[in-house]
C-alpha positions in Angstrom: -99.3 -2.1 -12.2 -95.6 -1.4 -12.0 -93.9 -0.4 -15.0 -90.2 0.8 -16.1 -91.2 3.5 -18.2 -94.1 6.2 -18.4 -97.1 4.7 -20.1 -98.4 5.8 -23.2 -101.9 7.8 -23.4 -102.7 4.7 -25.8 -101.7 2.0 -22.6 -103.2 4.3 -20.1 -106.7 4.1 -22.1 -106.1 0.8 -22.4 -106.2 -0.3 -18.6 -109.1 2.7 -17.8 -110.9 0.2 -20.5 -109.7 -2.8 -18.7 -110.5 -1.7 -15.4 -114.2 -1.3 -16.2 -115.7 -4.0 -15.5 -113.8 -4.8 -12.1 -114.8 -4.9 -8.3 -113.2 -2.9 -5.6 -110.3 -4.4 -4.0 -112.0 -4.2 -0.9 -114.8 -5.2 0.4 -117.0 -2.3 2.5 -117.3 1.0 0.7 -117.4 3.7 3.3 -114.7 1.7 5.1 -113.2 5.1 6.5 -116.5 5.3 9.0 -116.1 2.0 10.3 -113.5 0.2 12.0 -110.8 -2.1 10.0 -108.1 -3.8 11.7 -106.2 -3.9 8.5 -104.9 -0.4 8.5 -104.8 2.6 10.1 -106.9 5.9 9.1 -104.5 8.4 8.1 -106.0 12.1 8.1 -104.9 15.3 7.4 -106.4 19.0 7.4 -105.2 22.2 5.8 -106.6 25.7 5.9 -106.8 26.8 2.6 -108.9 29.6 2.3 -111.6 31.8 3.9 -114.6 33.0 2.9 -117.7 31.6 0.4 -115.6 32.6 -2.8 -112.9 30.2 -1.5 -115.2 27.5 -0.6 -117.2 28.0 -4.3 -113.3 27.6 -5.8 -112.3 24.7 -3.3 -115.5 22.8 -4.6 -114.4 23.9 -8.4 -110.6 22.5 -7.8 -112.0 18.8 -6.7 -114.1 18.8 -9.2 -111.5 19.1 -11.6 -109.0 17.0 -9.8 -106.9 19.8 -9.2 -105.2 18.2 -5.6 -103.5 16.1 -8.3 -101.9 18.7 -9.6 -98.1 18.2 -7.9 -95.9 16.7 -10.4 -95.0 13.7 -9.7 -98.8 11.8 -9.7 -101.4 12.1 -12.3 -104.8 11.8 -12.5 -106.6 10.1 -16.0 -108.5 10.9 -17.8 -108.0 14.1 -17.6 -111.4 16.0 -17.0 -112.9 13.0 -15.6 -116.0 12.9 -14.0 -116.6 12.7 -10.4 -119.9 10.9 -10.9 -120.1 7.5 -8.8 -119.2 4.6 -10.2 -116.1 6.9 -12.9 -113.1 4.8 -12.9 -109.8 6.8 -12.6 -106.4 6.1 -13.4 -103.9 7.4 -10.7 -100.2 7.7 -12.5 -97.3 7.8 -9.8 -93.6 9.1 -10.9 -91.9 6.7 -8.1 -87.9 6.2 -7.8 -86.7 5.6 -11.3 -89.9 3.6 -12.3 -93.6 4.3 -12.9 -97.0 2.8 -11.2 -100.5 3.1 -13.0 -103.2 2.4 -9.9 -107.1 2.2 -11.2 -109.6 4.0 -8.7 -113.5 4.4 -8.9 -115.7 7.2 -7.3 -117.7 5.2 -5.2 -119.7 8.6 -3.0 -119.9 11.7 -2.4 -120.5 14.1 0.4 -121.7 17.3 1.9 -124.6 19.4 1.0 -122.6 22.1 -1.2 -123.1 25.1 1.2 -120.8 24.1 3.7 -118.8 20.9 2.1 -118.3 19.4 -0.7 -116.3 16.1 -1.6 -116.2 12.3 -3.4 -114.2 9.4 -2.3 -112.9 6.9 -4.4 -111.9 3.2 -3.8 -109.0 0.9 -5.3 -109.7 -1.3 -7.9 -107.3 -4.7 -8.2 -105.0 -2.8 -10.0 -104.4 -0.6 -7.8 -100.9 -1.2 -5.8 -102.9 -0.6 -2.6 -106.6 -1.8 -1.7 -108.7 0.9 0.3 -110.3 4.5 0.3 -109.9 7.8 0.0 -112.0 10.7 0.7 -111.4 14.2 -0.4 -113.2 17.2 0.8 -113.4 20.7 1.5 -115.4 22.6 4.2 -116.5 26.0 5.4 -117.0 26.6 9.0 -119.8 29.3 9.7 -118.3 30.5 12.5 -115.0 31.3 11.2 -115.0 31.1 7.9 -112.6 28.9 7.1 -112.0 26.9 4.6 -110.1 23.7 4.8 -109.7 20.8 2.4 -109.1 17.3 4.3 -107.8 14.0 3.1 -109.1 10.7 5.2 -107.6 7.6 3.7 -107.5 4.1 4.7 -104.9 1.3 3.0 -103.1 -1.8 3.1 -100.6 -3.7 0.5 -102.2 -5.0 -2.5 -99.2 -6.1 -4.1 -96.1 -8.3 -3.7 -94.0 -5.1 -4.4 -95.9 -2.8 -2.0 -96.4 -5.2 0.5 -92.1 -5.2 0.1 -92.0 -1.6 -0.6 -94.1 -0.6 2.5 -92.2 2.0 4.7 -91.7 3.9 1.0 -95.6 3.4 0.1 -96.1 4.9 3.5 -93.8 8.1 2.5 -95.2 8.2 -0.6 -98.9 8.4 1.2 -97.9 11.2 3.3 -95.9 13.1 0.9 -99.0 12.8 -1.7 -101.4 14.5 1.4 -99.0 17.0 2.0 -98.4 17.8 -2.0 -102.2 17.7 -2.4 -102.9 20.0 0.1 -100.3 22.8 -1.1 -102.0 21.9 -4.7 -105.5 23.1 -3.7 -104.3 26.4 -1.3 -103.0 27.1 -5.1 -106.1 26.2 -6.9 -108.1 28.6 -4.7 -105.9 31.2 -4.6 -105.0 31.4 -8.1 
């Protein structure tokens, strides 16, 4: 949903409410392990830590949505659950206007030791359809910690089907921002 103005916290309860009863705007979940000739997979990996303390405060940032922390997109409710089947309301600061996108957690992954993450999917009022998985990692080897963002997505909109080489720079500014967010989170 595009709108001219920010939203009100009133509004923005107002479409979570909406939004509850409504399917995915797409049809497979786990559509990022298969193939889909409607869009590519766009991926990208940061180191952000090293160490079990850094994975234990990785895990604690996506829990609390903290690679949403950047500025210019939201996450509501705030606090929300990552629980399958939550429904999120992603709120995007765009050029001059706003764009309120409803998501659901639709699974999680890893085993907690050595990763940790939850993907959600696009509901129909979402400006894209598709999926997006975030996750963090430890390597035993090394040590490392790195938080990775897998997301697959096509147009689900007149003005993003339009607006597609900005929803595209958009996408990859969001990975870059949300990877900077969570080297914060764990370092902070």
């Amino acid at each position: 949903m595009f709108l001219p103005t920010r939203p009100t916290p009133a509004e923005i309860d107002r479409f979570l409410a909406n939004s509850a009863g409504l399917s995915l705007s797409y049809e497979l979940v786990h559509i990022l392990d298969a193939p889909h000739a409607r869009a590519p997979v766009d991926e990208a990996l940061a180191a952000i830590g090293r160490g079990r303390d850094d994975f234990i405060r990785a895990c604690e940032a996506l829990r609390a949505w903290k690679q949403f922390d950047i500025g210019w997109v939201e996450l509501h409710p705030l606090g929300a659950s990552i629980a399958v089947g939550t429904n999120v309301a992603v709120l995007i600061r765009h050029f001059g206007f706003w764009s309120l996108n409803g998501c659901r957690v639709v699974y999680d992954v890893g085993d907690g030791e050595t990763g940790f993450g939850y993907a959600y999917g696009t509901l129909p009022t979402h400006a894209e359809a598709g999926e997006e998985l975030f996750e963090v990692t430890r390597d035993p080897s090394t040590d490392v910690v790195t938080y990775r963002i897998r997301a697959t997505s096509w147009p689900n909109s007149l003005l993003a089907r339009i607006g597609l080489p900005i929803a595209r720079h958009l996408q990859e500014r969001f990975r870059r921002d949300s990877s900077a967010a969570m080297r914060r989170a764990v370092l902070a």
